[in-house]
C-alpha positions in Angstrom: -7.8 32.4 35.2 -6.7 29.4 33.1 -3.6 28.6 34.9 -5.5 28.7 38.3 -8.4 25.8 36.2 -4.9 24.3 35.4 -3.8 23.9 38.8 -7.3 22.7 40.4 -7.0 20.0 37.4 -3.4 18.9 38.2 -4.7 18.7 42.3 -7.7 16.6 41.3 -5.8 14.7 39.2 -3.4 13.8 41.5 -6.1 13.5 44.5 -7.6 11.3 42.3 -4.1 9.0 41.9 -4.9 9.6 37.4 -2.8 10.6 34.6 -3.8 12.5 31.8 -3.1 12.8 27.9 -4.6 15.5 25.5 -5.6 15.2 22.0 -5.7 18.4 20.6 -7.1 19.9 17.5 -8.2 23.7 17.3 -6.5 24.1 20.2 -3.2 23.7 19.1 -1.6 22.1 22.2 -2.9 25.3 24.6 -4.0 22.7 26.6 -1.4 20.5 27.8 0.8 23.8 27.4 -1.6 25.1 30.2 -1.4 21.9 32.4 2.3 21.4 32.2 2.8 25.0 33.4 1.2 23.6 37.1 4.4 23.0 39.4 4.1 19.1 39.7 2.0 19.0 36.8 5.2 15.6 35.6 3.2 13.8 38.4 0.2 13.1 36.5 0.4 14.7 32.8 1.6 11.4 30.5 1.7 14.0 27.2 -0.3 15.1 24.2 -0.6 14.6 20.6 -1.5 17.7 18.1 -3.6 16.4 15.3 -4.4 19.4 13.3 -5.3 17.8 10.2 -8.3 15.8 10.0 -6.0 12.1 8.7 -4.2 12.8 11.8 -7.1 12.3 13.8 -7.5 8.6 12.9 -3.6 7.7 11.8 -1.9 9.0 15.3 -5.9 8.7 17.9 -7.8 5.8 15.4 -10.8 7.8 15.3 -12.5 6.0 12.5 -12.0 7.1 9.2 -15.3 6.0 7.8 -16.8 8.4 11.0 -14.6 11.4 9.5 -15.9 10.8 6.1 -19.3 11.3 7.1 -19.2 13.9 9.4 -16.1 15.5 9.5 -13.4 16.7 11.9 -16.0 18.5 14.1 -18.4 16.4 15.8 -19.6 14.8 19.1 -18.3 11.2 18.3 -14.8 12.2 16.6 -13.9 14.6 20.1 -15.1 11.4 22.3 -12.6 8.8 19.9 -9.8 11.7 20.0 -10.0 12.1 23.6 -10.0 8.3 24.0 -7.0 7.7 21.8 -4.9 9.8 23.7 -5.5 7.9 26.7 -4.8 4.8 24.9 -1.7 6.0 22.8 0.1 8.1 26.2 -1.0 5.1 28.7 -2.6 7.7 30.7 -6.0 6.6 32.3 -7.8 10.2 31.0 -8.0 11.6 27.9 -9.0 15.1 26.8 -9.7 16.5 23.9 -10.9 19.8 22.2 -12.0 19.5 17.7 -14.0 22.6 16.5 -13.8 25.9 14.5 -11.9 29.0 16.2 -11.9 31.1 13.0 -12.0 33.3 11.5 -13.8 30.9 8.4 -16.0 28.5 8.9 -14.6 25.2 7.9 -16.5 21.6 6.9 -19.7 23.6 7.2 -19.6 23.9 10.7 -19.7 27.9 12.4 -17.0 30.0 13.9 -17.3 28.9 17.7 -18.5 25.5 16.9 -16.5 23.2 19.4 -16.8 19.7 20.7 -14.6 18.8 24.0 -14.4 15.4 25.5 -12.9 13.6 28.7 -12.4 9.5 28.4 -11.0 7.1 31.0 -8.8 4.5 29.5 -10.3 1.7 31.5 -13.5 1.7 31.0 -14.3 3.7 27.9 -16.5 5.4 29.1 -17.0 9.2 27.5 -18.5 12.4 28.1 -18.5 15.1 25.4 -19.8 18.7 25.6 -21.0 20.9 22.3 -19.9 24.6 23.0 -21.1 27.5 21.1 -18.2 30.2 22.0 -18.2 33.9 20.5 -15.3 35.9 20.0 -11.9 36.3 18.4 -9.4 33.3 17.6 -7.8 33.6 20.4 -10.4 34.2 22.9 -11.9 30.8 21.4 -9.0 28.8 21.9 -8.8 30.2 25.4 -12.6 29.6 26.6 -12.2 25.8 25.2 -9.7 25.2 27.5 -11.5 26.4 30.2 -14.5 24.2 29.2 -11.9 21.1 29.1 -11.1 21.9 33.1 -14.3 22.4 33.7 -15.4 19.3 32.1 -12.7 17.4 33.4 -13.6 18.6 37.2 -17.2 17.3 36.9 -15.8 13.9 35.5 -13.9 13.3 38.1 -16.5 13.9 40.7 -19.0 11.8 38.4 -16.3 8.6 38.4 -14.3 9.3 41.2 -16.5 10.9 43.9 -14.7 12.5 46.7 -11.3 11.1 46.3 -10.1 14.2 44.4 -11.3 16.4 47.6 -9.0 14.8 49.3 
């Protein structure tokens, strides 16, 4: 099921003449892993950048330090600047990206499941984020966050770019 949400994301993209770049964090890079197993996937994927650790969030994305301080890796406004960093560091007019808690601790006081995903376009800044609240394993985690990314990314693409990706 995720590599056929891959393959609808690489045809809108494309329909919709954007790139893309990921930012990933919990994740782990399933998600560009998942779009650049799409045949023709080199037509609009630019690349992605792992940032595991929260300094890597603002050294390699410049989310804002001051931001992490205060609230910590997993959070609404650091998955909105990750996702827009990618964009910006890859050149790519979208970014995505996916910061939470897949388990099996808790971590900065947030709960297993906890997860923040975010699509930006480059040009015009402009965000949207989504808050899941996801049961199950690691894994399973991981794997329904990416499938909330496509999903995301799907309705941002018909919020910015109407029909040109049902072309």
């Amino acid at each position: 099921m995720v590599l056929d949400s891959a393959a609808r994301s690489i045809h809108e993209l494309v329909a919709a003449d954007r790139t893309v770049a990921t930012a990933e964090s919990l994740t782990g890079g399933l998600l560009v892993s998942e779009l650049i197993s799409v045949p023709g996937a080199s037509a609009t994927v630019r690349g992605g950048v792992i940032a595991y650790a929260t300094e890597l969030k603002a050294k390699l994305l410049d989310v804002d330090p001051d931001l992490l301080a205060a609230v910590g890796p997993v959070d609404a406004d650091v998955a909105a600047q990750m996702a827009l960093g990618a964009a910006l560091h890859c050149s790519a007019d979208i970014g995505l990206s996916t910061t939470g808690v897949a388990g099996p601790d808790p971590q900065a006081g947030m709960t297993v499941g906890t997860v923040f995903i975010s699509v930006a376009e480059r040009e015009t800044s402009f965000t949207m984020t989504r808050e899941l609240s996801l049961t199950g394993d690691r894994d399973e985690i991981r794997r329904r966050t990416v499938e909330a990314v496509f999903d995301l990314l799907a309705e941002f693409l018909l919020m910015t770019h109407g029909n040109e990706s049902a072309r």
